[in-house]
C-alpha positions in Angstrom: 2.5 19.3 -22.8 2.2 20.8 -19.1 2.9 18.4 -17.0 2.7 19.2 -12.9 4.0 16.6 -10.7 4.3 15.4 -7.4 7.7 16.1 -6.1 8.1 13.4 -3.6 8.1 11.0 -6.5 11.3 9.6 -7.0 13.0 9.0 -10.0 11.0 10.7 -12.7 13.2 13.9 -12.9 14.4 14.8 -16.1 12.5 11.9 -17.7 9.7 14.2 -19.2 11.8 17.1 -19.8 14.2 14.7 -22.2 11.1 14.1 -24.0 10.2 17.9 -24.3 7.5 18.8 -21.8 6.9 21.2 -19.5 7.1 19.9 -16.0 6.6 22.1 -12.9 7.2 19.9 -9.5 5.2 21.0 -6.7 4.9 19.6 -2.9 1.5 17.4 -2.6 0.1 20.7 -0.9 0.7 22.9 -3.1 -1.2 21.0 -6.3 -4.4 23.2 -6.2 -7.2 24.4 -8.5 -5.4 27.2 -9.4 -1.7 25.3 -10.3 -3.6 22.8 -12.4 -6.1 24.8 -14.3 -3.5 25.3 -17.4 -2.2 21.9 -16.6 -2.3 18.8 -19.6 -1.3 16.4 -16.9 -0.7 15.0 -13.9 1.3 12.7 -11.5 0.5 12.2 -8.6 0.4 10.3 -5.1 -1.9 9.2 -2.7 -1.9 12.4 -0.6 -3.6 14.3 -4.3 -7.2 14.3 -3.9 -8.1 14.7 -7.8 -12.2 15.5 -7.6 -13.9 18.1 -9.2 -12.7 20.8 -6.5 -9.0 20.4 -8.0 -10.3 19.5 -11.4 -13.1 21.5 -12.4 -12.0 24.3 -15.1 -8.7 23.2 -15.7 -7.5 21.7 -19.4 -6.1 18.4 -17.5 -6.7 15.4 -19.8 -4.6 12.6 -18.1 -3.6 12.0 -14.6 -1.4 9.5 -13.7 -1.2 8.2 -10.1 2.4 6.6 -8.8 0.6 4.2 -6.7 -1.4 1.0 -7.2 -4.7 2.5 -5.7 -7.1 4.7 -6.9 -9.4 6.0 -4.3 -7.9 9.1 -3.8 -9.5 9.5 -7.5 -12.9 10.4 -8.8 -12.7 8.1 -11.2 -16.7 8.7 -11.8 -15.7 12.6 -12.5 -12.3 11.7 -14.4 -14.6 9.1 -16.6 -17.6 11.9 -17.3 -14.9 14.8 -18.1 -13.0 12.7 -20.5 -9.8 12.7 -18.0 -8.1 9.3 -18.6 -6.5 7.8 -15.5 -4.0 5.0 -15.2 -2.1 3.8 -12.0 0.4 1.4 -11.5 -1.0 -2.2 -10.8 1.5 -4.3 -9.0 4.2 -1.9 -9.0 5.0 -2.3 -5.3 3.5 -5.5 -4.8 7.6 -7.2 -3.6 8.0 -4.6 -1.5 4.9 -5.5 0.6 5.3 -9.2 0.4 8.7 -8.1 2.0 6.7 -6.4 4.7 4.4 -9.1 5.2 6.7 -12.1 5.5 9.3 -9.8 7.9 6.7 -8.5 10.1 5.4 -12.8 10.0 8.6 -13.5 11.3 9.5 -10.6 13.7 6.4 -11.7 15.5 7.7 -15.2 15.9 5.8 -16.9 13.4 7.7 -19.4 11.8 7.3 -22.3 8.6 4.1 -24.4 10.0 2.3 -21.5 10.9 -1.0 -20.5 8.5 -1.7 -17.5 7.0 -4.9 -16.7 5.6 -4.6 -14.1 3.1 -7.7 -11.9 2.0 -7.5 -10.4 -1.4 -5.5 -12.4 -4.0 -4.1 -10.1 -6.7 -1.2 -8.9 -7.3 0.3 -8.4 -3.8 -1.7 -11.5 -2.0 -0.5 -14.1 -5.4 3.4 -12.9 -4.6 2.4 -13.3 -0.1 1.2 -16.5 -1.0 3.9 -18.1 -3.7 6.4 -16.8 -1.1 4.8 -17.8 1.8 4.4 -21.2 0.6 7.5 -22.0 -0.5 9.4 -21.1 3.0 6.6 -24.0 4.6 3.8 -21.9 5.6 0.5 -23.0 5.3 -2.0 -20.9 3.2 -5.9 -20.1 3.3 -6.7 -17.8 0.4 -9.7 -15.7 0.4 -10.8 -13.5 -2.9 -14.8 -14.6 -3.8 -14.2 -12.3 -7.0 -11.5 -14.4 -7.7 -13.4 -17.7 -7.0 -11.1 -18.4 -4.2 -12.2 -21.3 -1.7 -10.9 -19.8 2.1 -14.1 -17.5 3.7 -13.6 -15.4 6.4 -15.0 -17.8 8.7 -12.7 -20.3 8.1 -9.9 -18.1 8.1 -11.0 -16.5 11.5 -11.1 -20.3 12.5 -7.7 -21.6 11.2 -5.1 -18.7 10.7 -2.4 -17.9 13.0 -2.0 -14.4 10.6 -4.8 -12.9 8.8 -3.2 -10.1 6.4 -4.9 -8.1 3.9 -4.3 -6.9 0.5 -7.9 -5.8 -0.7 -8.7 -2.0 -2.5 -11.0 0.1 -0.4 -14.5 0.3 -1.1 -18.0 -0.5 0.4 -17.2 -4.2 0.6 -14.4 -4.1 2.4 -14.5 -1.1 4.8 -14.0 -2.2 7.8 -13.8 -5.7 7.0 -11.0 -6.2 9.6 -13.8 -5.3 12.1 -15.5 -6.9 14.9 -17.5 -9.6 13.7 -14.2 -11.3 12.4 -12.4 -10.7 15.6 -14.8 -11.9 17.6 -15.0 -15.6 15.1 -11.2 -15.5 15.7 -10.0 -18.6 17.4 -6.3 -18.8 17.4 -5.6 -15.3 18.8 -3.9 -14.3 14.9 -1.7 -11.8 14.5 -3.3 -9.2 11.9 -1.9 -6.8 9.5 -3.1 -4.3 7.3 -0.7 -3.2 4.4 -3.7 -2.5 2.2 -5.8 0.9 2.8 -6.5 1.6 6.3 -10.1 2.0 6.5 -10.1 -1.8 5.8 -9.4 -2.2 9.3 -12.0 -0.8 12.2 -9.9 1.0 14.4 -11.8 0.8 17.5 -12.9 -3.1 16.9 -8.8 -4.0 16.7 -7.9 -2.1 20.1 -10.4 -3.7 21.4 -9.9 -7.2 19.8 -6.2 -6.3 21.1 -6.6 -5.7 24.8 -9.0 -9.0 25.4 -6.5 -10.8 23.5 -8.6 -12.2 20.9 -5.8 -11.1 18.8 -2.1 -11.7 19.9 -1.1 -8.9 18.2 -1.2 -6.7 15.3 1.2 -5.0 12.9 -0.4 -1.6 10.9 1.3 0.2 7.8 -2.3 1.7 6.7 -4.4 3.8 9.2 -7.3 5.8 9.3 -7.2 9.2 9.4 -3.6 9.0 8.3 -1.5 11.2 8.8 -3.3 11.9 11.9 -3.2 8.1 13.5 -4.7 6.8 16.9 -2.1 6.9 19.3 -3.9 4.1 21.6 -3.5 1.2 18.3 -0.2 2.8 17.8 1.1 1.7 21.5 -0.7 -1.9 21.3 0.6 -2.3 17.6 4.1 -4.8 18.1 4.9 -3.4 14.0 3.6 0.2 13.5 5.0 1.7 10.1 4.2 5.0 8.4 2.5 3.5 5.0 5.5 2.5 3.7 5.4 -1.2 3.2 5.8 -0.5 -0.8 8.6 1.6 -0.4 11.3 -0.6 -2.0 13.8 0.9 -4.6 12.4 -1.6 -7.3 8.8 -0.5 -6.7 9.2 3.2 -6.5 11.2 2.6 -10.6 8.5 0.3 -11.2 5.5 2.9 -10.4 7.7 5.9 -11.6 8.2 4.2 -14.9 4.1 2.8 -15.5 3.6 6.6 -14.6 5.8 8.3 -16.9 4.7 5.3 -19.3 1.2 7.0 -19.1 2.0 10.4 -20.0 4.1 10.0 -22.8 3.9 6.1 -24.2 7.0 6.9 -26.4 9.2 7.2 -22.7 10.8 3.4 -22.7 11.6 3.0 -18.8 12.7 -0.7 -17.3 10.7 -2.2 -15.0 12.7 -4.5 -11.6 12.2 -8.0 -12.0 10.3 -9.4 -9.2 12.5 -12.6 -7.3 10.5 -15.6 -7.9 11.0 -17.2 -3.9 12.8 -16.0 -2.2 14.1 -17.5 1.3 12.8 -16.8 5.0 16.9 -15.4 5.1 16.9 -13.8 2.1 13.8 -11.8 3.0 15.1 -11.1 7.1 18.4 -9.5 6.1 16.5 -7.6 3.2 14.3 -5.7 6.0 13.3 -5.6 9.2 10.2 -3.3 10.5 11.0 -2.9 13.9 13.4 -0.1 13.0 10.7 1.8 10.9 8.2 1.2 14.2 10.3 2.7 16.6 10.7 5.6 15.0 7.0 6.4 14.4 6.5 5.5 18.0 9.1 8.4 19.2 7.6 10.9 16.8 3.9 9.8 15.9 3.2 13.5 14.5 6.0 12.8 12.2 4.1 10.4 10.1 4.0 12.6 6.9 7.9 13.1 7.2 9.0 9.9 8.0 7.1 8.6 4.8 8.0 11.4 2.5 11.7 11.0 3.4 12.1 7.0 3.8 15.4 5.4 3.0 13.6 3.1 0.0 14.5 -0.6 0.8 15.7 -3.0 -1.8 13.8 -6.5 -2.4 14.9 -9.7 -1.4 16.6 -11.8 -3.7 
């Protein structure tokens, strides 16, 4: 099998090649219509847009994306061609509870404080079992889910609204101005999901009235081009890199590989169960990651593709 991958991926060198396949690494730029058309495979990242304009002509039968989204994919094009497509649910889902909890308590939030949490799956569960168990109060919100919180009430009651939804009709923009404007405790809010969840213009403006006290950003739109304006008022302002632990990158690396070639046998990190407000400070702090991308904001791209990857909390 021909298998092209995305070289930024980390640790999947020499896993394919054991198993007798044909790899050819190529930078995210370079994977076009014309390097994939005698392609079997493929494994990607978010920056791959795989649509018929990549796709179309080529022999690719399986693509497998390193990441837990999907909306980089056309899954409606994959699913009419007959091109299977698996991602990796959950795979970073630590690392941005990590994020979360760090960025919660860089901002001065501390055990009493409520968080409402919007989207309930596999990152919001872990935000909320370890938010909980350090003393924070809770408001979950996921109607798919049958879970109580609305937006309303979380606009009412939260001190931190974060979000952990996928991107699609329902919730772009959710993070917009009709919930900033409901917002009465001046929350902090932070979006570590997709950026278009979050209206750009609707948070600087929530920001400079100070309905909100302040905001922390890993997921922008327009990324890697990002709006400098949000990027000053932003206290946390991180190049999408909340789920860039060294447990989740193996994680993804090995549901990918898993996908290509289900006879490759690669552990999987376990997850910590709660771990403490300490625990999860000295694990990672974002303020180092913000200053940097507020020195060099047209360095977004490279400060992602070349981040030191974290380790979790224990």
């Amino acid at each position: 099998m021909r298998v092209i991958v995305e070289s930024h991926i980390p640790f999947i060198k020499g896993h394919l090649e054991a198993a007798g396949h044909e790899v050819i690494y190529l930078d995210p730029e370079a994977i076009t219509a014309d390097a994939v058309k005698d392609a079997d495979a493929l494994v990607i990242r978010t920056r791959t847009r795989c649509d018929a304009a990549l796709l179309e002509g080529s022999r690719v039968s399986r693509i497998a994306t390193a990441t837990i989204g999907t909306d980089h994919i056309d899954l409606g094009y994959c699913r009419r061609n007959g091109i299977v497509v698996n991602n990796a649910p959950g795979c970073n889902a630590p690392a941005v509870a990590q994020y979360v909890l760090s960025a919660v308590l860089a901002a001065g939030f501390g055990p009493g404080a409520t968080i409402g949490i919007v989207g309930v799956g596999h990152v919001g569960s872990i935000v909320d079992r370890w938010a909980r168990a350090n003393g924070y109060r809770t408001l979950l919100c996921d109607p798919p889910l049958g879970l109580p919180a609305s937006l309303g009430q979380i606009a009412a009651e939260a001190d931190v609204v974060t979000f952990h939804t996928p991107l699609d009709a329902t919730t772009r923009h959710m993070a917009g101005r009709d919930l900033f404007d409901a917002c009465r405790r001046s929350p902090m809010v932070i979006n570590a999901a997709r950026g278009p969840v979050t209206d750009t213009r609707a948070l600087i403006d929530a920001l400079g009235s100070g309905r909100l006290s302040t905001a922390a950003i890993d997921c922008w739109e327009g990324e890697p081009t990002i709006n400098l304006s949000l990027l000053d008022m932003a206290f946390i302002a991180t190049p999408h890199i909340a789920g860039y632990s060294l447990e989740g990158k193996r994680r993804a690396t090995a549901m990918a590989l898993h996908a290509i070639d289900p006879e490759l046998s690669v552990s999987l990190d376990p997850v910590a169960e709660a771990p403490t407000l300490d625990s999860i400070a000295a694990s990672y702090s974002p303020l180092a990651d913000t200053a940097a991308l507020k020195n060099a904001p047209l360095d977004f791209e490279s400060l992602r593709n070349h981040y030191d990857y974290r380790p979790e909390p224990r």
